[in-house]
N, CA, C and O atoms as a Tripos MOL2 file, in Angstrom:
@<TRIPOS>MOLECULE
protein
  232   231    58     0     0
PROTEIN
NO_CHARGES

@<TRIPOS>ATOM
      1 N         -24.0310   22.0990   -6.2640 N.3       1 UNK1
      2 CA        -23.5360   23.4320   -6.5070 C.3       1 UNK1
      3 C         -22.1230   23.3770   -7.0770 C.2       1 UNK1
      4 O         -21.1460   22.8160   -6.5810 O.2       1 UNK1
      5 N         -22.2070   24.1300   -8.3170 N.am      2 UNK2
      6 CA        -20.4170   23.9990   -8.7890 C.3       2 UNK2
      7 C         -19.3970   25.2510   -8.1340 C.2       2 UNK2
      8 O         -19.6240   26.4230   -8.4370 O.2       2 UNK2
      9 N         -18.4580   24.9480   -7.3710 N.am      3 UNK3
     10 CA        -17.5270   25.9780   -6.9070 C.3       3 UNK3
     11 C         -16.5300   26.3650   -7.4870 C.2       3 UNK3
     12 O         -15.8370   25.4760   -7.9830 O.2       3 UNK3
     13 N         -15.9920   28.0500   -7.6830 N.am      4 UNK4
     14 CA        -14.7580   28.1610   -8.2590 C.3       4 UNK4
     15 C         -13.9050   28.8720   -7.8060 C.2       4 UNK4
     16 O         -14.0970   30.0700   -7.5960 O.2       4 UNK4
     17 N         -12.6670   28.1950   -7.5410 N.am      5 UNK5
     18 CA        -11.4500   28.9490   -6.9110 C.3       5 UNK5
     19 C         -10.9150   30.0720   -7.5970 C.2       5 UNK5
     20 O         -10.5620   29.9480   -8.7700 O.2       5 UNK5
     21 N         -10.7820   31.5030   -6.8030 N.am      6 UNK6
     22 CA        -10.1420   32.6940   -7.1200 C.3       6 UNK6
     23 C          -8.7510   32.6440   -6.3530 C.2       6 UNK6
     24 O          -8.4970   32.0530   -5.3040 O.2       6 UNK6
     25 N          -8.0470   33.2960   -7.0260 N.am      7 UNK7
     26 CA         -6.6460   33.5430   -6.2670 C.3       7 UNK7
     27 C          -6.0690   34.5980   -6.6240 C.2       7 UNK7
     28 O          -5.5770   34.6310   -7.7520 O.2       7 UNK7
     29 N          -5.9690   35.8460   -5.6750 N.am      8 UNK8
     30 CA         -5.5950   37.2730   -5.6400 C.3       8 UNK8
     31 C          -3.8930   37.3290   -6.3390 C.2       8 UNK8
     32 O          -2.8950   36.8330   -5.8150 O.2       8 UNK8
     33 N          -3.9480   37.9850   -7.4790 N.am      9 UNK9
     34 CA         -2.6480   37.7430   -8.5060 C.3       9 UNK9
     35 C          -1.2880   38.8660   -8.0910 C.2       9 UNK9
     36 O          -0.0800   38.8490   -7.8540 O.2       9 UNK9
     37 N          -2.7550   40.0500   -8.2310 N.am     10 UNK10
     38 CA         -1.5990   41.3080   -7.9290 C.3      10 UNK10
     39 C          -2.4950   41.8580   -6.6970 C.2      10 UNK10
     40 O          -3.6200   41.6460   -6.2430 O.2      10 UNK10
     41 N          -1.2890   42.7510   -6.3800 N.am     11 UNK11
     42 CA         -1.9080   44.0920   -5.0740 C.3      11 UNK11
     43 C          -2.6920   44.8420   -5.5480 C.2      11 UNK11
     44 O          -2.9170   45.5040   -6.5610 O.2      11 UNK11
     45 N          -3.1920   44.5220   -4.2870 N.am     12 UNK12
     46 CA         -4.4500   46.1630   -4.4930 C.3      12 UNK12
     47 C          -4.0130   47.4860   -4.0050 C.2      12 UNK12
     48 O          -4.7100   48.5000   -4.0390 O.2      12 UNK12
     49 N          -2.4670   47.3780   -3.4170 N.am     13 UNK13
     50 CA         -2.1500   48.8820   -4.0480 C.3      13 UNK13
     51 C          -2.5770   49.5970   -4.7770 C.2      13 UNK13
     52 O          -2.4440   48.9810   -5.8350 O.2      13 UNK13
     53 N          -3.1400   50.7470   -5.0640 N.am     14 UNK14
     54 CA         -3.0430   51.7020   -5.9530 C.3      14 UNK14
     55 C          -4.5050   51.3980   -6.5730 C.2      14 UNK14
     56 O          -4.7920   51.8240   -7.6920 O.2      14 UNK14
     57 N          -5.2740   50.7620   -5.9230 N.am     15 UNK15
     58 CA         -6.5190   50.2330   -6.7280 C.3      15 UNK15
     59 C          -7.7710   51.0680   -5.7400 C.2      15 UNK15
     60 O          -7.9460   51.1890   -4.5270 O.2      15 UNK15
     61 N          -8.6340   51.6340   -7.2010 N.am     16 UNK16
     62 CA         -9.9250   52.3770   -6.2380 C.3      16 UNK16
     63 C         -10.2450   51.6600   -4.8430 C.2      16 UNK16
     64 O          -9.6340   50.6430   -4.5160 O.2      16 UNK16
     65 N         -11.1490   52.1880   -4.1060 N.am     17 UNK17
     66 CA        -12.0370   51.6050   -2.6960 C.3      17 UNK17
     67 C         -12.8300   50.4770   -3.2930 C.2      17 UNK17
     68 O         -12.6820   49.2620   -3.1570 O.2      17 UNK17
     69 N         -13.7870   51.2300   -4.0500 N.am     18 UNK18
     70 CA        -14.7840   50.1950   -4.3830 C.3      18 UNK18
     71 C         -13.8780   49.0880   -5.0230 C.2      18 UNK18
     72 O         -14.5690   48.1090   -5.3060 O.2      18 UNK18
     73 N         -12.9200   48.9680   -5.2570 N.am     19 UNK19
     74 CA        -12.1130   47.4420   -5.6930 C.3      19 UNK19
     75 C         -11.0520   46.8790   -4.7630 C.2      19 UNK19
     76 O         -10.2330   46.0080   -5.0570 O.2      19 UNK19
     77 N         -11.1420   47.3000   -3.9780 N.am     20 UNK20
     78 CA        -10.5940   46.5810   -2.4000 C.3      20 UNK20
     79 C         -11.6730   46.2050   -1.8110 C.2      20 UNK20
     80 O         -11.6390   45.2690   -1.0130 O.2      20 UNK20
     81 N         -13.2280   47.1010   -2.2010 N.am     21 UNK21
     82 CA        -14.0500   46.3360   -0.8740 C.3      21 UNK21
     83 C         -14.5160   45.0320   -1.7400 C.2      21 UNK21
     84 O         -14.7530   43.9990   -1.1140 O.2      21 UNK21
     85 N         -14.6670   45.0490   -3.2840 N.am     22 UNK22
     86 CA        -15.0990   43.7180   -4.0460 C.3      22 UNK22
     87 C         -13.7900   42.6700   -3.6900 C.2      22 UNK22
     88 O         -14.0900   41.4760   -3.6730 O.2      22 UNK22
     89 N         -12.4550   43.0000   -3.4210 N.am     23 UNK23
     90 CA        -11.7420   42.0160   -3.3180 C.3      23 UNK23
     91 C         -12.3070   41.6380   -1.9380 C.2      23 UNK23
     92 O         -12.2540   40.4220   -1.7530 O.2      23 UNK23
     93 N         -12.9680   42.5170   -0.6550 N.am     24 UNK24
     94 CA        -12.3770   42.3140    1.0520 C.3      24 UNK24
     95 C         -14.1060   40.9940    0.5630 C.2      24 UNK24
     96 O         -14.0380   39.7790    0.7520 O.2      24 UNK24
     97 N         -15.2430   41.6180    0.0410 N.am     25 UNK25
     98 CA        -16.0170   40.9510   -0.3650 C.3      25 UNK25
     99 C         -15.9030   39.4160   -0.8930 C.2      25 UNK25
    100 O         -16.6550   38.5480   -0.4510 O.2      25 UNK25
    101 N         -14.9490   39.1570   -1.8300 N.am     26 UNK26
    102 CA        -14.4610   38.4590   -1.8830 C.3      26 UNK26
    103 C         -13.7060   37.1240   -1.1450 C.2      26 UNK26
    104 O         -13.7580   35.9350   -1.4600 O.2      26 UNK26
    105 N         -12.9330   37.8460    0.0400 N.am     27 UNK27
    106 CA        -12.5970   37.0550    1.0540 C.3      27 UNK27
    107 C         -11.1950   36.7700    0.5720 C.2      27 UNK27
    108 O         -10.6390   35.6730    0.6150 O.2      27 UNK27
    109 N         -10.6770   37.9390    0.0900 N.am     28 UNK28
    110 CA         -9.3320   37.9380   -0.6210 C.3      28 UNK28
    111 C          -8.4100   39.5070    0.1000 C.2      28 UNK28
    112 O          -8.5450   40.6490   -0.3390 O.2      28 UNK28
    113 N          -7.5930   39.1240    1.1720 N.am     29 UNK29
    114 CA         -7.2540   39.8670    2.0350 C.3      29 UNK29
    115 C          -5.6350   40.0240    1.2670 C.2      29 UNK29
    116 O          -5.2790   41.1110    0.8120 O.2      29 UNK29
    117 N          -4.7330   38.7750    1.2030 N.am     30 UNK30
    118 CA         -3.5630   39.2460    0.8700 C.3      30 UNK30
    119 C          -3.3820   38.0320   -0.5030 C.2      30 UNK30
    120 O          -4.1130   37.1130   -0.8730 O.2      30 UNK30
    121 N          -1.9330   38.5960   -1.0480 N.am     31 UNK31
    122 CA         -1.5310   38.4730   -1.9010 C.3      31 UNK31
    123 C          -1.1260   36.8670   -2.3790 C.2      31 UNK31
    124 O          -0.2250   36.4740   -1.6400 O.2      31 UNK31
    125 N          -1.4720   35.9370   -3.2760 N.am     32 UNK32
    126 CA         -1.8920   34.4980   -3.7660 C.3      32 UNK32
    127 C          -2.5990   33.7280   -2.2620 C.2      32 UNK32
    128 O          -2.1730   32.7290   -1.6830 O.2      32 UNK32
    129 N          -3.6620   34.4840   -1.9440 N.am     33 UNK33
    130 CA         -4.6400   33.6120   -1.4030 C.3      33 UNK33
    131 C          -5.4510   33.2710   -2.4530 C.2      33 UNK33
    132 O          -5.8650   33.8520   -3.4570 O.2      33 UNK33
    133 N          -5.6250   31.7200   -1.7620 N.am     34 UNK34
    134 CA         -7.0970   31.3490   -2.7100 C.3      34 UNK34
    135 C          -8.5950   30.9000   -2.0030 C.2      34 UNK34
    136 O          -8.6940   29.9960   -1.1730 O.2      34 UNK34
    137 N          -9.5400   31.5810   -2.4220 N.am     35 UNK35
    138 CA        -10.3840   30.7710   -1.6780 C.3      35 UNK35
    139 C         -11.3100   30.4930   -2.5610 C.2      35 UNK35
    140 O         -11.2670   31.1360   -3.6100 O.2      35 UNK35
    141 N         -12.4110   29.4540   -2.3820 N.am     36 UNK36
    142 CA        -13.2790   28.5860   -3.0460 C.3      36 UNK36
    143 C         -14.7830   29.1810   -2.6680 C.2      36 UNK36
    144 O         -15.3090   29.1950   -1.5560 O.2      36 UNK36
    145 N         -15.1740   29.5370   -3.5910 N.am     37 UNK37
    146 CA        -16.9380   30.3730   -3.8080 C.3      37 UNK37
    147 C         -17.5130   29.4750   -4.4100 C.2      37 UNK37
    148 O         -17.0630   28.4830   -4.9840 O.2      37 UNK37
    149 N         -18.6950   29.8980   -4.2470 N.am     38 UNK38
    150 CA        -19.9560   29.1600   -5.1270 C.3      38 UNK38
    151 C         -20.2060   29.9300   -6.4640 C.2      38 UNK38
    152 O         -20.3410   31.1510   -6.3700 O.2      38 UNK38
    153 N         -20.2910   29.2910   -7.8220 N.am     39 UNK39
    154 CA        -20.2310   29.5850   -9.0110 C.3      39 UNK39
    155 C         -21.7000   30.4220   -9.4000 C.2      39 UNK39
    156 O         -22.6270   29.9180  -10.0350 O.2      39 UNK39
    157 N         -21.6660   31.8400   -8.8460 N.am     40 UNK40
    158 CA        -23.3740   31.9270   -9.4610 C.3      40 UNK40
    159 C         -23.3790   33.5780  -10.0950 C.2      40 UNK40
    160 O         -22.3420   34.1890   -9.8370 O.2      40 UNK40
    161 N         -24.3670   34.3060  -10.8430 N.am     41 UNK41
    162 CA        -23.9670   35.4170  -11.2330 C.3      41 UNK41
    163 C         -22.9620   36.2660  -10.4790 C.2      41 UNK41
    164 O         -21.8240   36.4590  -10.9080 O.2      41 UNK41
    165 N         -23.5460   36.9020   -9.0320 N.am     42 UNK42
    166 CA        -23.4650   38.1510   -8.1650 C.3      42 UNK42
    167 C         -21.4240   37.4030   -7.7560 C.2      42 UNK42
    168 O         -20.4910   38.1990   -7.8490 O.2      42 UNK42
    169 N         -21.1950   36.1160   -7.4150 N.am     43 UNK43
    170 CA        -19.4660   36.3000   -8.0090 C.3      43 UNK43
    171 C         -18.9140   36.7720   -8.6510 C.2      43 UNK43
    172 O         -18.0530   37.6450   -8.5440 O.2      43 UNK43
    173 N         -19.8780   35.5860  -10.4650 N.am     44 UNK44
    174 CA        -18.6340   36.0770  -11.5180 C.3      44 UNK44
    175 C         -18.5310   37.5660  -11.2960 C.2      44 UNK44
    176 O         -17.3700   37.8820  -11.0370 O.2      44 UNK44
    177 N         -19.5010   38.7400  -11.3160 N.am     45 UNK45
    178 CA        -19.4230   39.6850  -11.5100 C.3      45 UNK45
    179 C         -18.3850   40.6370  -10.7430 C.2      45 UNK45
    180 O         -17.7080   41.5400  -11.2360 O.2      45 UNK45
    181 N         -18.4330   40.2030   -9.4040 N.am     46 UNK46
    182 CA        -17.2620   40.8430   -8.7450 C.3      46 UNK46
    183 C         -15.8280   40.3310   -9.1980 C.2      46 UNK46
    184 O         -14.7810   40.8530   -8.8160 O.2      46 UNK46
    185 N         -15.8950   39.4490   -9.8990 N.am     47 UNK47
    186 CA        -14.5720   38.7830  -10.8200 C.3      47 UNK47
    187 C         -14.2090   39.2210  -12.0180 C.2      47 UNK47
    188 O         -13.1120   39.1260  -12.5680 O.2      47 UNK47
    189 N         -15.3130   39.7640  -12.4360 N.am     48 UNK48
    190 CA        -15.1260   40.8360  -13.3150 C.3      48 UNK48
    191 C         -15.0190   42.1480  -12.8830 C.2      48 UNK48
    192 O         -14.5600   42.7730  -13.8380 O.2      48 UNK48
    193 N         -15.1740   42.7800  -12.0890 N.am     49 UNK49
    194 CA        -15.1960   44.2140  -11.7470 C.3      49 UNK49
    195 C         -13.1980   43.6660  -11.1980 C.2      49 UNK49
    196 O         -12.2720   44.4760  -11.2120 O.2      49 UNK49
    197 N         -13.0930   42.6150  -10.9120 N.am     50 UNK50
    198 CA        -11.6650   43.1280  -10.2820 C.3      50 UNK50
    199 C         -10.2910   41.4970  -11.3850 C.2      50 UNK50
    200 O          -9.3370   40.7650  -11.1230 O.2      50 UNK50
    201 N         -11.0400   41.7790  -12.3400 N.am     51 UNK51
    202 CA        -10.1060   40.7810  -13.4090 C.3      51 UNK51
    203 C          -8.8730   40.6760  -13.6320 C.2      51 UNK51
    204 O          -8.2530   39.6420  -13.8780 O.2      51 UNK51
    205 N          -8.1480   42.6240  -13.4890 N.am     52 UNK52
    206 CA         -6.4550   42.5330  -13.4630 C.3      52 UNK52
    207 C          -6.4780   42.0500  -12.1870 C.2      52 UNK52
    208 O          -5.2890   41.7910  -11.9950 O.2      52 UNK52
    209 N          -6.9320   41.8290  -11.4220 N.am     53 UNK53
    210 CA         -6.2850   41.8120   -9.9680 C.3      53 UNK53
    211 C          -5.8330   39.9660   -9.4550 C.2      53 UNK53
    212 O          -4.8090   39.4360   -9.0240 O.2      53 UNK53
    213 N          -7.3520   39.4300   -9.8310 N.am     54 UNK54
    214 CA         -7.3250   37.8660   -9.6930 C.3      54 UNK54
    215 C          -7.1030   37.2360  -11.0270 C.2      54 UNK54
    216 O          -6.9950   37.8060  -12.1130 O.2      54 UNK54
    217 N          -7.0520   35.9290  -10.7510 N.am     55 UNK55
    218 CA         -7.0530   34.5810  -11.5490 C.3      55 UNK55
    219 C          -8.3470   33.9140  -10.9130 C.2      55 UNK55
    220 O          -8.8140   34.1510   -9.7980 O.2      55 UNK55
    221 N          -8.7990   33.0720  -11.8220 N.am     56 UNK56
    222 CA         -9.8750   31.8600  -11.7610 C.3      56 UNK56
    223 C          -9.1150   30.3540  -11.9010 C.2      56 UNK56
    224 O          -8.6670   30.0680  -13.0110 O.2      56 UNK56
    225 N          -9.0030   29.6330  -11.0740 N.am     57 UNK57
    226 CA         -8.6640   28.7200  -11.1940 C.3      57 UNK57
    227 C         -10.0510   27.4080  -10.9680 C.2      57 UNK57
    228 O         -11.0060   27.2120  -10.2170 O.2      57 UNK57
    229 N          -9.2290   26.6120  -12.4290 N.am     58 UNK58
    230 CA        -10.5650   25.4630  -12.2570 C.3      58 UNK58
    231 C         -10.0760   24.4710  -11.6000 C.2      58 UNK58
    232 O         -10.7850   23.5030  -11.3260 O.2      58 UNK58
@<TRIPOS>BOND
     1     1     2 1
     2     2     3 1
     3     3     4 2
     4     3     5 am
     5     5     6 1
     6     6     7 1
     7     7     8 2
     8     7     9 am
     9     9    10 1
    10    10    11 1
    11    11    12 2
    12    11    13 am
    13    13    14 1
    14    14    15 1
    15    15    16 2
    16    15    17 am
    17    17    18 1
    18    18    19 1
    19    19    20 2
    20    19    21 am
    21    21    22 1
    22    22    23 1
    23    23    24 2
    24    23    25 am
    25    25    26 1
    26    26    27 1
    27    27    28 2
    28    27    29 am
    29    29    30 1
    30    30    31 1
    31    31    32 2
    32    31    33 am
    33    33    34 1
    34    34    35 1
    35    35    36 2
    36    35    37 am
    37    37    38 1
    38    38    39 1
    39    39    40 2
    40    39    41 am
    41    41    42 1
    42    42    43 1
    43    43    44 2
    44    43    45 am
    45    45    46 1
    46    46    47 1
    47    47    48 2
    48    47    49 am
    49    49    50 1
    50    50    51 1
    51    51    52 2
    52    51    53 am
    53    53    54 1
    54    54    55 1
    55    55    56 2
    56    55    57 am
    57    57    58 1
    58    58    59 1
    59    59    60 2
    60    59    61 am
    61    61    62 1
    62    62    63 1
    63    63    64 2
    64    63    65 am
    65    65    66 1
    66    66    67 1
    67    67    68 2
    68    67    69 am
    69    69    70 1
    70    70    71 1
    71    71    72 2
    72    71    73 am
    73    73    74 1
    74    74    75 1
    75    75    76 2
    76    75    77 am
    77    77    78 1
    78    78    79 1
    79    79    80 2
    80    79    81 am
    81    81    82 1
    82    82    83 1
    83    83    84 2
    84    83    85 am
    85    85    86 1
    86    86    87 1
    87    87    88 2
    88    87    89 am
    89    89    90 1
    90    90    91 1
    91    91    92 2
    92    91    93 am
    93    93    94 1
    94    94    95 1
    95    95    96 2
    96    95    97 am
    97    97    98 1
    98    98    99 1
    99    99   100 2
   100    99   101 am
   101   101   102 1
   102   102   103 1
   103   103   104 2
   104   103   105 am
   105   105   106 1
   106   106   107 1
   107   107   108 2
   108   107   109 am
   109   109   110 1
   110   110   111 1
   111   111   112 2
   112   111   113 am
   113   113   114 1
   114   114   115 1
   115   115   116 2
   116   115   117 am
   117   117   118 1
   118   118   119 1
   119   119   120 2
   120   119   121 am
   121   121   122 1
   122   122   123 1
   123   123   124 2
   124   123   125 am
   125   125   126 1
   126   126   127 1
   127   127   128 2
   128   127   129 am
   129   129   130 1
   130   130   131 1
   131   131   132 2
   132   131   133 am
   133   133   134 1
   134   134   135 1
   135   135   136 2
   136   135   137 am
   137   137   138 1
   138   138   139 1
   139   139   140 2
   140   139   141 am
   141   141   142 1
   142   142   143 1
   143   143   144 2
   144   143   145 am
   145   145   146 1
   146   146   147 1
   147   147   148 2
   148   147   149 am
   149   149   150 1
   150   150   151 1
   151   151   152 2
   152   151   153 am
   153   153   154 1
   154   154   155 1
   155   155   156 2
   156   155   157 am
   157   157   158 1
   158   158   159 1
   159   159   160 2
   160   159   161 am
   161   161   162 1
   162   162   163 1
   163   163   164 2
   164   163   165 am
   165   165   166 1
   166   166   167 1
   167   167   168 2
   168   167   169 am
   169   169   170 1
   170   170   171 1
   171   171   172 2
   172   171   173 am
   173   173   174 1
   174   174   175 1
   175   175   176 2
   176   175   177 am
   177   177   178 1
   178   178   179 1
   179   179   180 2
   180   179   181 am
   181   181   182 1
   182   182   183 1
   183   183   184 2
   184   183   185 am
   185   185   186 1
   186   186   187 1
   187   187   188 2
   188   187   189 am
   189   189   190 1
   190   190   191 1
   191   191   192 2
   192   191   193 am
   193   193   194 1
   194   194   195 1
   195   195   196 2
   196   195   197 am
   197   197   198 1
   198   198   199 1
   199   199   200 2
   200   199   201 am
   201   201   202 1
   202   202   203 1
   203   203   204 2
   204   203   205 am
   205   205   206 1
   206   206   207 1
   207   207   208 2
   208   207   209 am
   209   209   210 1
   210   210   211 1
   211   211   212 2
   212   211   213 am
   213   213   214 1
   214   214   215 1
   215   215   216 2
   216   215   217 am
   217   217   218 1
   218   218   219 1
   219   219   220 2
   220   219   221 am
   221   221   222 1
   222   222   223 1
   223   223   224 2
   224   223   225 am
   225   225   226 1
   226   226   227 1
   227   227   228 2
   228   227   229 am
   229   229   230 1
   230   230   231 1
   231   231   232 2
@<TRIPOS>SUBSTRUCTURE
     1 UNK1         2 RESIDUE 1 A UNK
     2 UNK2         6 RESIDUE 1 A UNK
     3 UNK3        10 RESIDUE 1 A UNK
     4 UNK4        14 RESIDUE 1 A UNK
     5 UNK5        18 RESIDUE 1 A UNK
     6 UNK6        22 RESIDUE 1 A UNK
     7 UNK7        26 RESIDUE 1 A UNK
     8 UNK8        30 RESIDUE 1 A UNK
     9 UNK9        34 RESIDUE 1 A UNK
    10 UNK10       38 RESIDUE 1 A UNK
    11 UNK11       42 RESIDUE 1 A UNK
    12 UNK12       46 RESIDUE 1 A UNK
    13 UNK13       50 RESIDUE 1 A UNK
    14 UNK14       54 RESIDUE 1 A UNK
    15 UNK15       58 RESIDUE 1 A UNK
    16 UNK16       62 RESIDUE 1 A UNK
    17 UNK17       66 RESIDUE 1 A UNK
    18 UNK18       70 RESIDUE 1 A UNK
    19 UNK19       74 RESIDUE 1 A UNK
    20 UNK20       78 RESIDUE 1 A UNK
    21 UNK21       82 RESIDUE 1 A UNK
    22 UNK22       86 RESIDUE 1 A UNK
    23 UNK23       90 RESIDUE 1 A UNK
    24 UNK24       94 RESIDUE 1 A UNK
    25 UNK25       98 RESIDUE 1 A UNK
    26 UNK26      102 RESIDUE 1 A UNK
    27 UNK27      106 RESIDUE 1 A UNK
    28 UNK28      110 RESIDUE 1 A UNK
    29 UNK29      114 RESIDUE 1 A UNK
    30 UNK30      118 RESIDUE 1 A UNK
    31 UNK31      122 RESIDUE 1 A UNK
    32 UNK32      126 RESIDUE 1 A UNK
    33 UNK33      130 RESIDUE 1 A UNK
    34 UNK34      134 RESIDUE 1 A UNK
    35 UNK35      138 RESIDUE 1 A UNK
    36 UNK36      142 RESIDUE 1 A UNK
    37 UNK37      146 RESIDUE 1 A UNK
    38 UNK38      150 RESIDUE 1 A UNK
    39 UNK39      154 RESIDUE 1 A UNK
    40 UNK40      158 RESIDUE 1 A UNK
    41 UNK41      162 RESIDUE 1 A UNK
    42 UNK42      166 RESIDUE 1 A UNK
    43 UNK43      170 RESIDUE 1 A UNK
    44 UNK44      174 RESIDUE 1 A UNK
    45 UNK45      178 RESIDUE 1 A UNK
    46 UNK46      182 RESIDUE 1 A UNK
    47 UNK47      186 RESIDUE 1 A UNK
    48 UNK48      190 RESIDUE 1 A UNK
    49 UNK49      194 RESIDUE 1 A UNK
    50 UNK50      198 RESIDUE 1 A UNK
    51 UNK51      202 RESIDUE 1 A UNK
    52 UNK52      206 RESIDUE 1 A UNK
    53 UNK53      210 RESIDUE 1 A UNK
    54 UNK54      214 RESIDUE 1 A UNK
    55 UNK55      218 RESIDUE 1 A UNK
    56 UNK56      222 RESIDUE 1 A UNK
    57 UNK57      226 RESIDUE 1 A UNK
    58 UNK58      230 RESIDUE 1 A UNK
């Protein structure tokens, strides 16, 4: 399985619900945490719904 590290860039201040619960989904609570997921559609996509917010690190 290939894994890829996210790391929460900016606050979710000021950011809809539904994009705090894709970050809480995420497992991205505060500000430059990183944590390590498994690389498969139903991620990238929440990585896309919240793109200003994180970074992808390889």
């Amino acid at each position: 399985m290939k894994m890829i590290k996210i790391k929460q860039t900016k606050s979710r201040i000021g950011a809809p619900k539904d994009q705090c619960r894709t970050l809480d989904a995420l497992g991205l609570r505060k500000l430059n945490k990183v944590v390590e997921l498994v690389d498969n559609p139903a991620v990238r996509g929440m990585i896309n719904k919240v793109n200003h917010l994180v970074t992808v690190i390889d």
